[in-house]
C-alpha positions in Angstrom: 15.5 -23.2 -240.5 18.2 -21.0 -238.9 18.3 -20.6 -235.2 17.3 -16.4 -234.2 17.9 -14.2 -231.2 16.6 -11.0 -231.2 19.8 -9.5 -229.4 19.2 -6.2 -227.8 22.6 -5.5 -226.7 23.3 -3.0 -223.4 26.8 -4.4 -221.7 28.6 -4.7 -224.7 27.7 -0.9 -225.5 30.0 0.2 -222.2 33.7 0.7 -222.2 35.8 -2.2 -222.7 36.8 -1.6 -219.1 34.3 -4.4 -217.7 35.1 -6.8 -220.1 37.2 -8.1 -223.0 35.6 -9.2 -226.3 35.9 -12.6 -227.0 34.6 -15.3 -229.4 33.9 -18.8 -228.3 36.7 -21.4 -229.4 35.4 -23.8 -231.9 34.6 -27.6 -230.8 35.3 -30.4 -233.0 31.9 -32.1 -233.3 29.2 -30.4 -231.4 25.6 -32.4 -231.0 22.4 -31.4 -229.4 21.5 -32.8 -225.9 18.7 -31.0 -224.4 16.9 -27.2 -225.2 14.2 -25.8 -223.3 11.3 -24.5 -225.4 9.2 -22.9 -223.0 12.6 -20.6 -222.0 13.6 -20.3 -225.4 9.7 -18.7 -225.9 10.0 -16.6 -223.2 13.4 -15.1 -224.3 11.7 -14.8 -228.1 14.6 -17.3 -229.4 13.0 -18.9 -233.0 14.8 -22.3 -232.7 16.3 -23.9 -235.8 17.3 -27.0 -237.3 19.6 -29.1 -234.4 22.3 -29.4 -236.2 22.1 -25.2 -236.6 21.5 -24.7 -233.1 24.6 -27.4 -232.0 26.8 -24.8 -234.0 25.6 -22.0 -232.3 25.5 -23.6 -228.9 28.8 -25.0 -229.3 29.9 -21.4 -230.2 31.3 -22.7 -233.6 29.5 -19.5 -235.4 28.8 -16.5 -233.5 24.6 -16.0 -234.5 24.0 -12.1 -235.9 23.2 -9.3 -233.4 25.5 -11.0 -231.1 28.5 -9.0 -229.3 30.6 -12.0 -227.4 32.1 -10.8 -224.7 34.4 -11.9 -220.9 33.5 -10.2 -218.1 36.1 -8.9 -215.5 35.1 -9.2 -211.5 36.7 -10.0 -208.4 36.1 -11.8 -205.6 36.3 -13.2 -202.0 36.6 -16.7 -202.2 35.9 -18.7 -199.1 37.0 -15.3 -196.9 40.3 -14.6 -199.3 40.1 -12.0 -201.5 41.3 -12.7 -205.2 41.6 -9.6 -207.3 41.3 -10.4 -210.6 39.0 -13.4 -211.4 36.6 -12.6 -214.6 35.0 -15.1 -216.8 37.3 -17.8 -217.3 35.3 -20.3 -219.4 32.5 -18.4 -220.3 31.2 -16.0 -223.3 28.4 -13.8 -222.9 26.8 -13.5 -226.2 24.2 -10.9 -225.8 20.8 -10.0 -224.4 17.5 -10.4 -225.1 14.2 -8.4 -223.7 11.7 -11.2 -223.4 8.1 -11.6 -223.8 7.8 -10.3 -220.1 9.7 -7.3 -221.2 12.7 -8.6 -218.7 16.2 -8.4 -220.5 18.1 -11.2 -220.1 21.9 -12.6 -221.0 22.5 -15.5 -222.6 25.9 -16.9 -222.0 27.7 -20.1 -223.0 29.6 -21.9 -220.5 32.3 -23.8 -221.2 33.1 -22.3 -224.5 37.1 -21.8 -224.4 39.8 -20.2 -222.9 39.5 -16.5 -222.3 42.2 -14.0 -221.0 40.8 -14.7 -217.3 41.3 -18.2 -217.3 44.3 -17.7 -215.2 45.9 -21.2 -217.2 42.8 -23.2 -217.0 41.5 -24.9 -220.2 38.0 -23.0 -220.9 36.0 -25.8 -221.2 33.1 -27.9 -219.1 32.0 -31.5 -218.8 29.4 -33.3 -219.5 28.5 -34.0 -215.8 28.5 -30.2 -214.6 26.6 -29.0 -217.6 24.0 -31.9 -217.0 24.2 -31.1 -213.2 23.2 -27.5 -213.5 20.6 -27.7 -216.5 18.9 -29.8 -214.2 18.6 -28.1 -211.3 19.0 -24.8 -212.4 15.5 -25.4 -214.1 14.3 -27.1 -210.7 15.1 -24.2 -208.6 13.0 -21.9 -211.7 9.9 -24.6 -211.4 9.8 -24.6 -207.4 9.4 -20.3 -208.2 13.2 -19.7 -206.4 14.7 -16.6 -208.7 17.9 -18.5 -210.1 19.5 -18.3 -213.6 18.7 -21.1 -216.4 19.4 -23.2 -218.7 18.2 -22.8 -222.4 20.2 -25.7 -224.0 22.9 -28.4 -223.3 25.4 -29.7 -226.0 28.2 -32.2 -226.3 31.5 -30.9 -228.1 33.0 -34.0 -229.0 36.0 -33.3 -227.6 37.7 -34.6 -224.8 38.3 -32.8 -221.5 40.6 -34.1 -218.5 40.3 -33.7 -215.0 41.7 -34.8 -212.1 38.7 -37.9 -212.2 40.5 -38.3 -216.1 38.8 -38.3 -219.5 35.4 -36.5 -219.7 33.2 -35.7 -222.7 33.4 -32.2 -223.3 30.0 -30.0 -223.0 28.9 -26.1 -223.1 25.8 -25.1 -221.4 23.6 -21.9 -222.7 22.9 -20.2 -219.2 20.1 -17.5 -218.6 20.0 -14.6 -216.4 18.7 -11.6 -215.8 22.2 -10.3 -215.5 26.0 -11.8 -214.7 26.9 -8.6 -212.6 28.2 -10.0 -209.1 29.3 -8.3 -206.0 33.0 -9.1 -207.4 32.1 -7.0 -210.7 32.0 -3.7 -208.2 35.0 -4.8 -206.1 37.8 -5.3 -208.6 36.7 -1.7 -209.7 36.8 -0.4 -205.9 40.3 -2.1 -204.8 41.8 -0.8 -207.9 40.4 2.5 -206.9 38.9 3.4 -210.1 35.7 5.3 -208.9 34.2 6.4 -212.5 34.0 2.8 -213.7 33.0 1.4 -210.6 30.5 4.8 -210.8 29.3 3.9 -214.5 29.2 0.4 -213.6 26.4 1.1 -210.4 24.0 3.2 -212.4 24.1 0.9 -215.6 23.0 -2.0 -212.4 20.5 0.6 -211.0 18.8 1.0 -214.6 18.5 -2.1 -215.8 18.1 -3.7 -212.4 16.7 -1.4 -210.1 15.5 2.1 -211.5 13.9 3.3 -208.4 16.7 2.4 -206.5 18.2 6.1 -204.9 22.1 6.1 -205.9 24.4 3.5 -204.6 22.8 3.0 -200.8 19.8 2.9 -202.6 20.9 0.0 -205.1 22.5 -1.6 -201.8 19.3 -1.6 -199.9 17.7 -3.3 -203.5 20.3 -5.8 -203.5 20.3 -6.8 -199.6 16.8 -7.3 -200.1 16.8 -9.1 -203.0 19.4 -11.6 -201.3 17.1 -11.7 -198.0 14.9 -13.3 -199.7 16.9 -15.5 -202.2 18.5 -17.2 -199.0 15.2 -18.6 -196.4 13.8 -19.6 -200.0 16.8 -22.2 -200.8 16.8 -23.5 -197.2 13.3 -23.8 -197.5 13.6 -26.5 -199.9 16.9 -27.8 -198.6 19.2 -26.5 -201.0 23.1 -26.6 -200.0 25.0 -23.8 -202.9 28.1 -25.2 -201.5 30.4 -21.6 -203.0 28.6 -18.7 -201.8 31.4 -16.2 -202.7 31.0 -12.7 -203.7 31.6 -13.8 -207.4 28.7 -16.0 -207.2 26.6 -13.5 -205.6 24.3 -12.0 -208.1 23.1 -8.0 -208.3 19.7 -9.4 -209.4 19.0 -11.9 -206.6 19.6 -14.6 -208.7 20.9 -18.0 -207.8 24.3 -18.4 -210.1 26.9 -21.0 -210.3 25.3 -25.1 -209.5 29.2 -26.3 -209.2 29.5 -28.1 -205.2 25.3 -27.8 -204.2 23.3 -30.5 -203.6 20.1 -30.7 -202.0 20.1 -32.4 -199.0 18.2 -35.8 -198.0 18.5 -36.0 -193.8 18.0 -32.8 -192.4 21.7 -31.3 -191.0 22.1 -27.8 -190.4 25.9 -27.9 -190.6 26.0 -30.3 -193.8 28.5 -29.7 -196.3 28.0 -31.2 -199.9 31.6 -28.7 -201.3 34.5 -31.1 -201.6 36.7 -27.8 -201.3 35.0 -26.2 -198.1 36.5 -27.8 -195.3 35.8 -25.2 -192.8 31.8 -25.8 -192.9 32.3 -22.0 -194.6 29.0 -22.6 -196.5 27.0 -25.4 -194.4 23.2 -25.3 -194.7 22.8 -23.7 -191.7 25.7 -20.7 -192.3 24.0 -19.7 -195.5 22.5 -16.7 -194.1 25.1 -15.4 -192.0 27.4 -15.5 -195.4 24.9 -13.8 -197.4 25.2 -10.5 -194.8 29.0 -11.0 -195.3 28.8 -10.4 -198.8 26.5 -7.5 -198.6 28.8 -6.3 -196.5 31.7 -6.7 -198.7 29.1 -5.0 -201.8 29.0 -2.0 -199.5 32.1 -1.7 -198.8 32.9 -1.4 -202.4 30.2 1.2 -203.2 31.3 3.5 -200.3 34.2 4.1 -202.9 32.7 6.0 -204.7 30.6 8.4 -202.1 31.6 11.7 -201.8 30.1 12.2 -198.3 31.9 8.5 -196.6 31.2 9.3 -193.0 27.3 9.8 -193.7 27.4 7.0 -196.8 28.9 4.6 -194.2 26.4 5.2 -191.2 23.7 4.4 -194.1 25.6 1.6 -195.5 25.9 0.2 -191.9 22.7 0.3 -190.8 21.2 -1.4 -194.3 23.4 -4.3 -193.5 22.6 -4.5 -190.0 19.3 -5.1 -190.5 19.5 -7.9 -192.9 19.4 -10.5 -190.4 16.0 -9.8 -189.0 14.9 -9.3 -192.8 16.4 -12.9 -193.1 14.9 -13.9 -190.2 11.4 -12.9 -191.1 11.4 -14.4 -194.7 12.1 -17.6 -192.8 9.6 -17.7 -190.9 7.2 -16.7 -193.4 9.1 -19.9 -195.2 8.8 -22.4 -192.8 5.8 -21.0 -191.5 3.9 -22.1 -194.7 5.7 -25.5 -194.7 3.9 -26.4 -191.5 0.6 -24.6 -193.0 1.0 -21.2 -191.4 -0.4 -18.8 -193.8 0.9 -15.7 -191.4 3.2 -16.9 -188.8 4.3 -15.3 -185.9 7.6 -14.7 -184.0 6.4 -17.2 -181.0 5.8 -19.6 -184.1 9.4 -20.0 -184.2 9.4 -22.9 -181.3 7.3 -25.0 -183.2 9.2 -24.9 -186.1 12.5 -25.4 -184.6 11.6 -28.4 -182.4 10.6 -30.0 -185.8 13.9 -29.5 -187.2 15.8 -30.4 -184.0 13.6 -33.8 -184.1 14.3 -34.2 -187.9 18.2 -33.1 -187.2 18.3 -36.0 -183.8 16.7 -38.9 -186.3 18.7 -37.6 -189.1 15.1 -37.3 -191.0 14.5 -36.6 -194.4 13.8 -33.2 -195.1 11.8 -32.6 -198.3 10.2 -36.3 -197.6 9.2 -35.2 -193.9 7.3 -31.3 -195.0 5.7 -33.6 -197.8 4.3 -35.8 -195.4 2.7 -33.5 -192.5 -0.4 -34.0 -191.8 -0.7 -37.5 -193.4 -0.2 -41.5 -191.8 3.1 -41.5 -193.3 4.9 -38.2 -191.2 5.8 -40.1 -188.2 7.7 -43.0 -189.8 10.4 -40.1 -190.9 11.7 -40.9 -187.5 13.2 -42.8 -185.0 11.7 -41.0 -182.0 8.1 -41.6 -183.0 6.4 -40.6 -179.5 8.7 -36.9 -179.7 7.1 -37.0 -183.3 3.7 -37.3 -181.8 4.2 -34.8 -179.2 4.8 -32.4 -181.7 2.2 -33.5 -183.7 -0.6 -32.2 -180.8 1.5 -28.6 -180.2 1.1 -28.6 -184.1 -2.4 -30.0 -184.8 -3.0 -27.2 -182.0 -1.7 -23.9 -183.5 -3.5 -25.0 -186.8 -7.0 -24.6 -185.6 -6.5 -21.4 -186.6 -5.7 -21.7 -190.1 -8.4 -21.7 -193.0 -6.6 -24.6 -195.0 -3.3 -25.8 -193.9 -3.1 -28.6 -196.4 -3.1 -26.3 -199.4 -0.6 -24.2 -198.2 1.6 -26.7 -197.7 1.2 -28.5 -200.5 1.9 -25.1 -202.5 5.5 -25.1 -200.4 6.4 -28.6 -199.9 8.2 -29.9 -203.0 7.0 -34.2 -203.8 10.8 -34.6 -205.9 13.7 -33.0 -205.9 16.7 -33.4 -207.9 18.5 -35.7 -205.5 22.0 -35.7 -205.3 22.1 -39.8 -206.2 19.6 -39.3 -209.1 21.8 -36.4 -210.9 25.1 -38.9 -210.4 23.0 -41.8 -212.0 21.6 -39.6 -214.6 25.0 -38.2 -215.6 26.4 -41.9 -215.5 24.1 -42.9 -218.0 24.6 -39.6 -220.1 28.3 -40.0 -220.3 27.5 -43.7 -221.8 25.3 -41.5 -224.1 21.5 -42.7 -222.6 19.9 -39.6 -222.2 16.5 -41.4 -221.1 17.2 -40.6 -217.2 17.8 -37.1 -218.0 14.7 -36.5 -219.8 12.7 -38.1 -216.9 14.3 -35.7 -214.1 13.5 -33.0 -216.2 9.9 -34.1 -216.9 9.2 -34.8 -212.9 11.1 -31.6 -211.9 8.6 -29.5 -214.1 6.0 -29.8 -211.8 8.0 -30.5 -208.2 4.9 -29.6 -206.1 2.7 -32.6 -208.0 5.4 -35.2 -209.1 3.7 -38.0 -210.6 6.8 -40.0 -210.6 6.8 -41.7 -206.7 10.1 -43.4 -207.4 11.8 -40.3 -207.5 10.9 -39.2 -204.4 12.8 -41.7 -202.3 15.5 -41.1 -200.3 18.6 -43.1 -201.2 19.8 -45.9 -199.5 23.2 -46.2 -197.4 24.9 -47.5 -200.6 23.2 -44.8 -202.9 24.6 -41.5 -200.9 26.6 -39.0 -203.0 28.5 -37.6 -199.8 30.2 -34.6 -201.9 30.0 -32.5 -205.0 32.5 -30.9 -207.2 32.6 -28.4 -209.1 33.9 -29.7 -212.3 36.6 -26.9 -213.1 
């Protein structure tokens, strides 16, 4: 049976301006790793044979209805703006309105050179495909909006990094759309205002049709990104590149290169092997997500006829992001310690538990799982600070109607561990897929593991101090 996607192509139908057509480049030998059945549902995909859907995943043969395609954006990468970035080793093959009646992309990854590659080879890895279908799907199971993964193949070809020789891959990512804060700016620093105009009402009607105009399609997207933020640090998530090219329109999480989740609670740790500054710690995450929406409305005010008004709008949107950060957190990290509804003078409790966790370098999903059982206070060092806490906590809960449940419904049992996607891509690059099939089977259901040896930190000799992102 042949492998079907019910394209329903929109992008592809605007001007050639936001993108350049492009057909994936042909592997030698491509071979099915992993494809994801309940997505591939959902998007109305009819799967086919493997060795079909290796082809098409490959992109050795372009499947009908499909209208492959580059996209052109721009960028501030850690502070520095870079004009003209675009999709160097990607193809966007087409869309598809799912069973939810959401249109989604679906893009290969690591599919060939394209004319933004800017001299780089086009092509992925095994371990970065691997690392991102992984948690990518994670992120989608613990209910944080994030693009996916619908299938992993190998190419059979060889791909050389600075590490040496890897085993070529392409991934089939998901989203709801690849427009990024950079597909607005290169329009705006070129100052082209009726593409950069086209391009915001295409975004406000397929993203946001109630959205009023461009300040009304920045309001949409600061709060869409408010959100996205408390819920990755809520689970301990580190993106590790939070530039304006990997910050989506839809409030999607996009590009898994540097992240990591992390195992002892740090607010300034850093898993990015290329941000030396601290740029994207843990704990500046928020403070870099305003700083993008900042840069997104500085690009829109391009376009405004009225700037002096437009910009006392604009500038008041982004101004009050962090409190709308703020009180997502709360609502977070109120829930992880069983708050249904906290409050602002909740905010002491929960920060003296992550000042104890950050002193005894405790581990953070381990620790949430744990409150309100036997096992809590052996997280740390300073067990009697831990027991003091304990009472201020046990406490505020008498007011709560069932604490346990709302935690458990927050606190993640496993998740993909940086140690455990190393070992797993280890054994995939010596072609034993078995440890990849178990993260994915645990990371299904992250809130009711039933796999308890996942769920352990590592040791001292099993810590993956930095990520990479494989280009």
């Amino acid at each position: 049976m042949t492998l079907r996607i019910p394209f329903d192509n929109s992008f592809a139908g605007l001007p050639n301006t936001f993108y350049s057509a492009q057909n994936p480049t042909p592997v030698s030998a491509p071979y099915m790793i992993a494809f994801n059945e309940s997505l591939a549902q959902l998007l109305r995909v009819q799967p086919g044979d493997l060795a079909d859907m290796a082809q098409i995943f490959a992109g050795n043969v372009v499947p009908d209805g499909a209208a492959p395609l580059a996209q052109l954006y721009a960028g501030h990468q850690f502070g520095n703006y870079n004009p003209q970035l675009g999709d160097g080793r990607a193809v966007l093959l087409g869309e598809t309105v799912g069973t939810d009646g959401i249109r989604r992309d679906i893009q290969l990854k690591g599919s060939g050179p394209t004319p933004y590659s800017r001299m780089g080879d086009g092509r992925a890895w095994l371990g970065p495909v691997l690392r991102e279908y992984v948690i990518s799907e994670a992120m989608h199971a613990m209910g944080i909006p994030t693009t996916r993964a619908l299938a992993a193949v190998g190419t059979g070809d060889t791909v050389y990094r600075d590490t040496g020789a890897m085993p070529g891959a392409v991934l089939t990512r998901v989203a709801q759309s690849h427009l990024r804060v950079g597909s607005f700016q290169v329009f705006a620093h070129r100052g082209q205002i009726a593409p950069l105009t086209q391009l915001t009402n295409y975004a406000i009607a397929r993203h946001y049709p109630e959205a009023d105009g461009p300040m009304g399609l920045l309001q949409a997207v600061c709060d869409a990104q408010a959100a996205l933020i408390p819920a990755w640090m809520s689970v301990g998530f580190i993106h590790g590149v939070m530039n304006t090219d990997n910050c989506t329109i839809s409030g999607e999480t996009i590009d898994y290169g540097p992240c990591a989740f992390m195992d002892s609670f740090d607010q300034g740790r850093v898993f990015s092997s290329i941000d030396a500054q601290g740029r994207y710690a843990y704990g500046n995450q928020p403070g870099i997500a305003v700083w993008n929406m900042a840069q997104f409305a500085t690009a829109l005010l391009q376009q405004m006829d009225n700037k002096e008004a437009a910009l006392e709008q604009a500038t008041a949107i982004v101004h009050a992001m962090p409190d709308r950060i703020e009180a997502q957190w709360l609502t977070r990290f109120g829930q992880k310690i069983g708050l249904v509804g906290a409050k602002t003078e909740d905010r002491v409790l929960i920060d003296d538990l992550l000042a104890l966790m950050q002193k005894d370098g405790a581990d953070f999903t381990n620790t949430f799982a744990a409150l309100g059982t036997d096992t809590a206070r052996d997280q740390f060092v300073d067990r009697d600070g831990f027991d003091a806490w304990e009472k201020d906590w046990m406490a505020r809960l008498q007011s709560e109607a069932d604490a346990q449940t709302t935690m458990a419904r927050c606190n993640p049992q496993v998740i993909p561990r940086n140690h455990r996607i190393e070992d797993m891509i280890s054994h995939a690059v010596a072609g034993d897929y078995e440890p990849l099939e178990r993260l994915n089977k645990a990371l299904k259901t992250p809130y009711t593991s039933t796999d308890p040896d996942l769920h352990s930190a590592p040791t001292t000799q099993q810590i993956v101090p930095a990520t990479f992102c494989g280009t």
